[in-house]
Phi, psi and omega in degrees: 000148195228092166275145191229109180300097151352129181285114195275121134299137142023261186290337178286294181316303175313310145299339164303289194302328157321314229251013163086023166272167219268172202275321196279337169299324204298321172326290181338267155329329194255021162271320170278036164071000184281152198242313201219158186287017199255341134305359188249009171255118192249043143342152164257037157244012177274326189285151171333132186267133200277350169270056157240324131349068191317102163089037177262312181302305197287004195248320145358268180280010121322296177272351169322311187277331169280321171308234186034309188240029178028049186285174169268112171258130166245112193295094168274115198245184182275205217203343187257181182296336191271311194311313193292322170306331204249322172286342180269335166316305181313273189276024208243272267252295203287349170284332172298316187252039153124017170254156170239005170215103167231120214238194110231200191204141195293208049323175093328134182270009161309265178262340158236024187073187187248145158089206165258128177254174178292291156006276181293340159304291189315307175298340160292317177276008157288309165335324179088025175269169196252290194268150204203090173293137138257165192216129160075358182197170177099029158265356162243038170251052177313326164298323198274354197267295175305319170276025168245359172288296215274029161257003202053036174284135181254116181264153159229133174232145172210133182210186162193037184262195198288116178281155169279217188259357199227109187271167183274148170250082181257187186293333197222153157184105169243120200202153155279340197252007175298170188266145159095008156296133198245001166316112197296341181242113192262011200220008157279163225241162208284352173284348177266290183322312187305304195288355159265321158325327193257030151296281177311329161338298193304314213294290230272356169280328173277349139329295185262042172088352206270349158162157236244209181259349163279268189324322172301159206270167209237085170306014182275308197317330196252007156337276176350299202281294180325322207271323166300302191307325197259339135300313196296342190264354191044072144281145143291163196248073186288192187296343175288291197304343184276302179314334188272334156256337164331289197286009165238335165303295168345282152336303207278295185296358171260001179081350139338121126168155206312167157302306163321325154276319144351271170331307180310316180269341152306293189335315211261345197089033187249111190282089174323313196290002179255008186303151180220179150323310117008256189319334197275323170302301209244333184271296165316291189280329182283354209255287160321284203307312213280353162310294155271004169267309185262353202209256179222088186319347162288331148343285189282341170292321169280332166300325208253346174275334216251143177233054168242125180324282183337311167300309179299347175281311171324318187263335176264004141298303197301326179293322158308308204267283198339273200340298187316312204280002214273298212268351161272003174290298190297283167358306190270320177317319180279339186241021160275303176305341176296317186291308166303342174257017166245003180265004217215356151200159189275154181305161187057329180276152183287148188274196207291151174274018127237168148220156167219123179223165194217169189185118153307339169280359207289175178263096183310341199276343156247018171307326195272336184268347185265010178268290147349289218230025165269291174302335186267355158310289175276329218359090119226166170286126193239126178250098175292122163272121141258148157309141185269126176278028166287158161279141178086340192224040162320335199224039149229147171297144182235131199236121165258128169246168174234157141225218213214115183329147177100344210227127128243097180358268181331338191254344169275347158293323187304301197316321199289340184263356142276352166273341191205075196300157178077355165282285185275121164264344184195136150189184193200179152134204191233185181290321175234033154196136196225134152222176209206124179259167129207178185320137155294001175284339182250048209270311233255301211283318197270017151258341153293317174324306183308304173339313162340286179275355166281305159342258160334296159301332187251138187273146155288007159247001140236040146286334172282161182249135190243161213217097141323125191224181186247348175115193194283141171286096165305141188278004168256033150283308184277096209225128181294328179303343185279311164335292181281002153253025146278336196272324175319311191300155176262121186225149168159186215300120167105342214193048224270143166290140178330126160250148161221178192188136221176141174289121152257137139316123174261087155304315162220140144231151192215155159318123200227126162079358181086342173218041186194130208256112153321071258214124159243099179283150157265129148235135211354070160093014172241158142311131168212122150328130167217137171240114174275123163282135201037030163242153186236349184252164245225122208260152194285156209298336167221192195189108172283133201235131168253159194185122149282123212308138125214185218213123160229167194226123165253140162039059193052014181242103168323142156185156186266153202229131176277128139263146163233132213272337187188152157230152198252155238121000000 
């Protein structure tokens, strides 16, 4: 590993810190490219204005015109944390401004796959809806789209993943990364779209008289739920999106925010009034997604809807025992998927610039987080294979990939299914995380395949792996009150939590649990406590070390503690 400090400008730091921000934020930001403190206010008049948004008016006087004409609306949300978020936004938001019949609908990640499919049109119009949302997914659903056209279904799609060459024709489609969309934040996530339609809305239903700007309903209440969704999918977090989880933390930590997210953050053992990104990442969202990995995404969809405490408390225990059961599933899978993937190059050699790997036993439903921790092993781009337990479709693999900067996954399947047509039956995805089905007879061809384009694309200078730092902590930094205010701030993809890195003394280490290395570090002439979580092998007296800040409490006394994240070598 090759740790590398950010490059600070200056002038950037310097007008920061001018501008009355703490010297060590100013660093911070000004390493993430913020320049000036008028980017660091995440006001809500700050934000994009939703007409910059291709086809948010016209998806606006759609649904105005079905409220109006008290049509049936039906939501097709997604199977993940933005999908569940962007489906309770969805209804939650248009009961606000006035439908009174709003329903959705899942997929089974199972049985019906990603996205709107023909199937699943048929079951919205069995349903009895007049109108047909998507939230988070349909910008490739070109078939499913058409066959709710020809059910006479009026579809609106609203998404924000990457399109293919063929767009769906449906009536609306508001996504930024559709072509001639000029919206500048291309990295909001698919519950932040959603939640600008019903910007637009609100204006255009206040266009027609339906209630002035005192009266109207105050769409800031479903902040939270954007500001969870949109860490949880890990977008980047440019300046809209970082102002849109500011402004649901606000919330969250003022006691504004559903029961169900209440709950949510009891279950894990969490202070909501204390909330940070953190919770929306590693507490919150895996606790929704294992809903939809093992079980029914309507769990997490009715927790986030419901506003009777007593329920919510209910679903978001049942979502706490999923979870539990989601990593001990995921626990034998990882470390299976590990044993196959060390079968795939001899001990001392680097491994392959891709892997794949498959099991019959594996679980589709966590293929994509043990792929997550297979590449973060390897830093290589890694595709984990389950058998599909869908009916009918027994002899076909369902493949979750992660990949690695420098790799982009989504564009290395399009080469593999033009190089080698009839390999991929479906796929999709973004630049570092992709999935993909295809025949188990063609498991051999599309890992050669991949291998291929990994060849080809990766340089030996990214394939070594690298740890972006902030440099070394002066030490009348590391202060727990200093701690909990780094921990305040919004970090996350794009937009990475403090690391620092620095030569330390390893005074003692010992073993903690059989798999996390204990540490008593000097840092600069002071003792400090430290912990590597899963590393095991045992560090040399002294090591430039990268390691992130936290604050634990003893025996009634606060004090700060490194994790530490990496050593370079």
């Amino acid at each position: 590993m090759k740790i590398i400090p950010r490059d600070i400008p200056p002038r950037a730091a310097w007008a920061l810190e001018q501008a009355g921000i703490h010297p060590l934020l100013a660093r911070l930001y000004a390493a993430r490219g913020v320049s000036g403190k008028e980017e660091l206010d995440d006001g809500l008049a700050r934000l994009l204005p939703p007409a910059g948004l291709k086809g948010a008016a016209q998806a606006a006087v759609l649904l105005a015109d079905a409220i109006g004409q008290d049509r049936r609306l039906c939501v097709v949300a997604d199977y993940d944390c933005d999908g569940a978020t962007a489906c309770a936004v969805a209804v939650r938001g248009l009961r606000m401004l006035g439908a009174r019949h709003v329903d959705y609908l899942v997929p089974d990640r199972v049985v019906d796959g990603y996205g709107l499919t023909a199937p699943i049109a048929q079951r919205v119009k069995s349903a009895g809806a007049d109108v047909l949302i998507t939230v988070d997914n349909g910008i490739a659903s070109v078939e499913g789209v058409a066959a709710a056209n020809a059910l006479g279904l009026q579809v609106l799609v609203t998404d924000h993943h990457l399109p293919g060459p063929q767009l769906p024709d449906a009536a609306v489609i508001v996504n930024p990364n559709q072509p001639g969309c000029g919206f500048e934040s291309k990295s909001i996530a698919g519950v932040g779209v959603m939640f600008y339609v019903l910007l637009a809305l609100r204006a255009e239903l206040r266009a027609r008289g339906r209630f002035d700007l005192q009266s109207q309903p105050k769409l800031d209440a479903l902040l939270p739920l954007v500001a969870l969704g949109t860490v949880a999918d890990v977008v980047k977090l440019d300046a809209n999106n970082r102002r849109l989880v500011a402004q649901g933390l606000k919330r969250i930590r003022a006691g504004a925010l559903p029961c169900g997210v209440a709950s949510l953050f009891a279950a894990a053992g969490r202070q909501a009034r204390a909330a940070t990104t953190f919770d929306f990442g590693f507490a919150l969202g895996p606790r929704i997604n294992a809903a939809g990995r093992l079980a029914d995404m309507r769990l997490g969809i009715e927790c986030l809807l419901t506003d009777d405490e007593a329920r919510a408390a209910e679903l978001a225990a049942a979502l706490d025992a999923i979870n539990r059961e989601r990593k001990g599933i995921e626990g034998e899978m990882r470390d299976q998927a590990l044993e196959l993937a060390e079968t795939l190059f001899e001990e001392g050699e680097e491994p392959p610039p891709a892997l794949c790997v498959f099991d019959p036993d594996f679980h589709e439903g966590v293929v994509g987080i043990v792929a997550s921790r297979l590449k973060d092993r390897f830093h290589r781009p890694t595709f984990v294979f389950a058998a599909s337990q869908a009916p009918g479709k027994e002899h076909e693999l369902k493949g979750s990939g992660r990949s690695i900067p420098g790799f982009h996954l989504r564009d290395a399947l399009d080469l593999v299914a033009k190089r080698h047509p009839g390999v991929l039956l479906r796929f999709g995805g973004h630049a570092m995380a992709a999935g993909c089905t295809i025949p188990e007879d063609q498991l051999d061809t599309f890992e050669q395949a991949l291998s291929q384009v990994a060849q080809e694309w990766l340089d030996a200078a990214t394939l070594m792996r690298r740890l972006h730092t902030d440099g070394p902590l002066a030490p009348e930094y590391r202060r727990p009150e200093l701690v909990d205010t780094l921990h305040e701030q919004v970090w996350g993809q794009g937009f990475a939590p403090p690391v620092f890195s620095e030569e330390l003394e390893v005074l003692s280490q010992r073993l903690v649990g059989e798999r996390h290395l204990a540490l008593k570090l000097r840092h600069q002439g002071q003792p400090v406590d430290g912990i590597w979580f899963g590393r095991t092998e045992p560090l040399p007296p002294r090591a430039r070390l990268a390691y992130r800040l936290d604050a634990d409490e003893w025996q009634g006394v606060r004090r700060v503690r490194f994790l530490i994240e990496g050593v370079e070598g």
